[in-house]
C-alpha positions as CSV (number, residue, x, y, z in Angstrom):
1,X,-2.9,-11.7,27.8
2,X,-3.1,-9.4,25.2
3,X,-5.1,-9.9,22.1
4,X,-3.3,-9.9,19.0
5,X,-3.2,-7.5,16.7
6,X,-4.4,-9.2,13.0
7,X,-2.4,-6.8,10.1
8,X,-3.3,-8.4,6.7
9,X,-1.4,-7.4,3.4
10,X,-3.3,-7.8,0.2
11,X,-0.7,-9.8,-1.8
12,X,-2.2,-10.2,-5.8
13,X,0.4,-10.9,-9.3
14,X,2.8,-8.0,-9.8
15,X,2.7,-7.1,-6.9
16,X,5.7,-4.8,-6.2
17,X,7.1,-6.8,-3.5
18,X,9.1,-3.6,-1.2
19,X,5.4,-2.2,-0.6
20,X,4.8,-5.2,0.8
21,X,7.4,-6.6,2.4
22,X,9.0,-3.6,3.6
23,X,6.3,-2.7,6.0
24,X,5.8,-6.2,6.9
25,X,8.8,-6.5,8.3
26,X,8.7,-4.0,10.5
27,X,5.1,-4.4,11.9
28,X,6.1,-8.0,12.8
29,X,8.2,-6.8,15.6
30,X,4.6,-4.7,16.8
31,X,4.1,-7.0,19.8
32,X,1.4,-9.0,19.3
33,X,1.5,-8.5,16.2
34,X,0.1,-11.8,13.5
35,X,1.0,-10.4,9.8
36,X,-1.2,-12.3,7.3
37,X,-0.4,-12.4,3.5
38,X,-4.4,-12.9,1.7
39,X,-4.9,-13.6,-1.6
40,X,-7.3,-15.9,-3.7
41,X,-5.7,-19.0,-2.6
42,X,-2.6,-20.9,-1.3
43,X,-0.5,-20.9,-4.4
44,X,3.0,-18.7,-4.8
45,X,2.6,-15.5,-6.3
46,X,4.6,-14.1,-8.7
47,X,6.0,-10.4,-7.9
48,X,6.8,-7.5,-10.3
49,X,10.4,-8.7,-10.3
50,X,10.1,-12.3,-10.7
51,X,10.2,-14.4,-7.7
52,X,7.0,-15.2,-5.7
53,X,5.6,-15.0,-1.9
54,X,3.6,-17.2,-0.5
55,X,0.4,-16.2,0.5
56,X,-0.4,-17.3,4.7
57,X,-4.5,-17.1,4.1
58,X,-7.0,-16.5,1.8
59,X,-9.6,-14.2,1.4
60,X,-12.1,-17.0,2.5
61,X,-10.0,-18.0,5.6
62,X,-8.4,-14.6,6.9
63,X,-9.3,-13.7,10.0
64,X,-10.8,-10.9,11.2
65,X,-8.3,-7.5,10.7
66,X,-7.4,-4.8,12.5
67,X,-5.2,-3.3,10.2
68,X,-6.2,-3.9,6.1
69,X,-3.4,-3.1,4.1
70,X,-3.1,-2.8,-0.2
71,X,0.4,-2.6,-1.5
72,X,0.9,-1.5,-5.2
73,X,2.6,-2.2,-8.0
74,X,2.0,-3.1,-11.9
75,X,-0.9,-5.7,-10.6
76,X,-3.4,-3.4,-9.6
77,X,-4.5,-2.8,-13.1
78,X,-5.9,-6.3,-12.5
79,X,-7.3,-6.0,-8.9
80,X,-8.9,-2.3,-9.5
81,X,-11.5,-4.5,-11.4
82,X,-11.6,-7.4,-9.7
83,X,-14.9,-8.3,-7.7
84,X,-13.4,-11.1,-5.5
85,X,-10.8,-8.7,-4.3
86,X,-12.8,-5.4,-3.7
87,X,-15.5,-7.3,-2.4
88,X,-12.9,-8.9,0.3
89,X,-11.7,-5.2,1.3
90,X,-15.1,-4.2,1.7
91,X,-16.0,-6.7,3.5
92,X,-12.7,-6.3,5.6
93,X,-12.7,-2.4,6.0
94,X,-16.5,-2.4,7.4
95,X,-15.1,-3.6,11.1
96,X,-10.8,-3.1,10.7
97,X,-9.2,-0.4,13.1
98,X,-7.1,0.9,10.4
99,X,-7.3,0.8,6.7
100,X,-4.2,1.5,4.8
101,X,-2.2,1.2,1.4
102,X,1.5,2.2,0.1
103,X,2.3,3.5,-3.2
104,X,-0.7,3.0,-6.0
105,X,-2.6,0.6,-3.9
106,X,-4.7,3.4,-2.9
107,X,-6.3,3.6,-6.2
108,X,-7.4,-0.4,-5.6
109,X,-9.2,0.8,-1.7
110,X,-10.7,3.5,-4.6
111,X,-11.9,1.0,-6.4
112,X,-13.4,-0.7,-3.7
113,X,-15.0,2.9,-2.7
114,X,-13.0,3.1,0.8
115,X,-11.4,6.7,0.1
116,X,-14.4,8.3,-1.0
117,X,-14.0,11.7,0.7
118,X,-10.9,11.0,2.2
119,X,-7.5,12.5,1.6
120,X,-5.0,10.1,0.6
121,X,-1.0,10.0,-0.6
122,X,0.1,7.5,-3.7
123,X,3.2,7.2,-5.7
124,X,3.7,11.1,-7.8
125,X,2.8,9.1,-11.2
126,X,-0.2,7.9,-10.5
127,X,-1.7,10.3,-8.0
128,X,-3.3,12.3,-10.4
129,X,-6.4,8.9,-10.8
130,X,-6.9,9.2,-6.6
131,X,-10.0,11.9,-7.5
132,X,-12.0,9.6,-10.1
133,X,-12.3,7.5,-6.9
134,X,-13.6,10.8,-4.8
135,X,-10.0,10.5,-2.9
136,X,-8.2,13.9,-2.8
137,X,-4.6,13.8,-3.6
138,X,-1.9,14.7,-0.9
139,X,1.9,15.2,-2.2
140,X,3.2,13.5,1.3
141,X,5.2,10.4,2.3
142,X,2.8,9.7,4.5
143,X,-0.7,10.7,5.0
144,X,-3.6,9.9,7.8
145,X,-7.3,10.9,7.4
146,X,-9.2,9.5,10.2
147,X,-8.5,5.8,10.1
148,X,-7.6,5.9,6.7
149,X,-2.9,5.9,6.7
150,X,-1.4,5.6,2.9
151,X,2.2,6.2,2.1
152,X,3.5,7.9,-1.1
153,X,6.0,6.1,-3.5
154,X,7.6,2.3,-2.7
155,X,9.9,3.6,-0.2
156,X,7.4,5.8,1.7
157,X,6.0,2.3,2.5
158,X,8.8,2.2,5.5
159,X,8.0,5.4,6.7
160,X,4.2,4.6,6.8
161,X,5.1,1.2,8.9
162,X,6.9,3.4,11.9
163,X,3.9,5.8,11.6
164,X,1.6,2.8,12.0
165,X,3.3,1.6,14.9
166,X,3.0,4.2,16.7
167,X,-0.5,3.9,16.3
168,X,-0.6,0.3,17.3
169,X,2.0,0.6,20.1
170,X,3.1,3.9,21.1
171,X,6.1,6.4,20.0
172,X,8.2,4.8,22.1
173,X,8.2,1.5,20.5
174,X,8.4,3.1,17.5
175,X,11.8,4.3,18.2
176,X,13.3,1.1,19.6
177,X,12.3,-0.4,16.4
178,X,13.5,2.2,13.9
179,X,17.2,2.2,15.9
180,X,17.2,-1.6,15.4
181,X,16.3,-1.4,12.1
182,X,18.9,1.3,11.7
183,X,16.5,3.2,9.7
184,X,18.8,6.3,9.1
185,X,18.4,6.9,5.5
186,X,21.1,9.6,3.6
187,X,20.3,8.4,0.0
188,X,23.5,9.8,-2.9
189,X,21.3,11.7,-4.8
190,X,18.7,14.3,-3.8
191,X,16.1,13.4,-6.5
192,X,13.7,10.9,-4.6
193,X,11.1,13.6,-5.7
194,X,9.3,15.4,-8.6
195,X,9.7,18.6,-6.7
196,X,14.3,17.9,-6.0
197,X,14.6,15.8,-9.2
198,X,13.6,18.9,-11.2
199,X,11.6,18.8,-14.9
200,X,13.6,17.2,-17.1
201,X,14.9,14.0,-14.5
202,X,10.8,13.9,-13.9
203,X,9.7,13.2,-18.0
204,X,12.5,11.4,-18.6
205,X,11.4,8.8,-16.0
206,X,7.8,9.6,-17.3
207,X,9.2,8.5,-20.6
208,X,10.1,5.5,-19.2
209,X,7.2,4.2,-17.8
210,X,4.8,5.4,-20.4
211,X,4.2,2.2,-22.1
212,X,3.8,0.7,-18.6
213,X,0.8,3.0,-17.6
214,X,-0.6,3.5,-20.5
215,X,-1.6,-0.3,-20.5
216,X,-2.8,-0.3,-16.7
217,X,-5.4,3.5,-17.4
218,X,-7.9,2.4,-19.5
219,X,-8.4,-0.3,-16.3
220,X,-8.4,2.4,-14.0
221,X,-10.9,4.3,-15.9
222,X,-13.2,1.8,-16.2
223,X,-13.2,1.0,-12.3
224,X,-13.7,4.5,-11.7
225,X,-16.6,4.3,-13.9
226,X,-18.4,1.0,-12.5
């Protein structure tokens, strides 16, 4: 019988719940697949939008992974800094197959020092802080340096979970699971990037989330320093 294959998702406060949950749904059907949800203890945890997940392990108790994962989301102000979690991806990344992230999560496995030299994608907004963590900064949806597969922005994180298994499990599989999932996207406006949006669409929502990032840099900064 085959072995299964461990995938563990870091799950922290604020986390945006689509880079998580998005791919985990889809590398569930990964045969063999166990999906774990870590974080610091048992306890719900509240998302960026309200409700909570339940973590399935904790740092302490997860098991050995193949495939470390770090979603994003307005929480990894907190977790950039946060000894207890980068020690537990460190610790993690030294013997996992495949270490991975979706959206700003990469800037957390920066943190922990796992993109040191490696090219790596992250949501438009915040890729410009992937270089104070010696990543270098790749405008794609997906991205793969070595072992290391990050998507771009919160929906990228579904295209990064087909791309990951077909590394686990082949093309094939792949496409059986992308046809059941009827993953045939046509979104109604051609402005899902910087580069289609155009200027003006691009400071407007810059505008928006100003306040929001502004609070979350000076963490960031301070990581990248320590």
């Amino acid at each position: 019988m085959q072995n299964s294959i461990q995938i563990g998702f870091l799950l922290f406060p604020r986390v945006t719940q689509l880079d998580l949950t998005g791919p985990a749904q889809i590398l569930s059907r990964v045969p063999n697949a166990k999906i774990h949800l870590v974080w610091k203890a048992l306890e719900p945890v509240i998302t960026d939008v309200g409700f909570s997940i339940n973590p399935t392990t904790t740092f302490t108790d997860c098991p050995v992974l193949d495939v470390l994962c770090v979603p994003g989301g307005i929480g990894i102000g907190d977790q950039v800094g946060d000894t207890d979690t980068l020690e537990f991806l460190r610790q993690q990344a030294a013997t996992a197959k495949y270490i991975t992230s979706v959206c700003n999560g990469s800037l957390v496995l920066g943190a922990a020092g796992l993109l040191n030299g490696y090219k790596s994608a992250c949501h438009w907004m915040w890729r410009k802080y992937l270089p104070l963590f010696g990543a270098i900064p790749i405008s794609e949806r997906v991205v793969r340096d070595r072992n290391r597969i990050s998507g771009g922005g919160v929906t990228a994180g579904i295209d990064f979970a087909f791309t990951l298994v077909d590394e686990l499990a082949g093309a094939d599989v792949a496409k059986i699971l992308q046809l059941g999932f009827e993953y045939d996207p046509q979104p109604p406006f051609e402005c899902g990037s910087p580069e289609s949006a155009g200027p003006d669409l691009v400071e407007r929502v810059i505008a928006l989330q100003a306040e929001r990032m502004k609070s979350i840099e000076p963490q960031i900064l301070h990581a990248a320093l320590f």
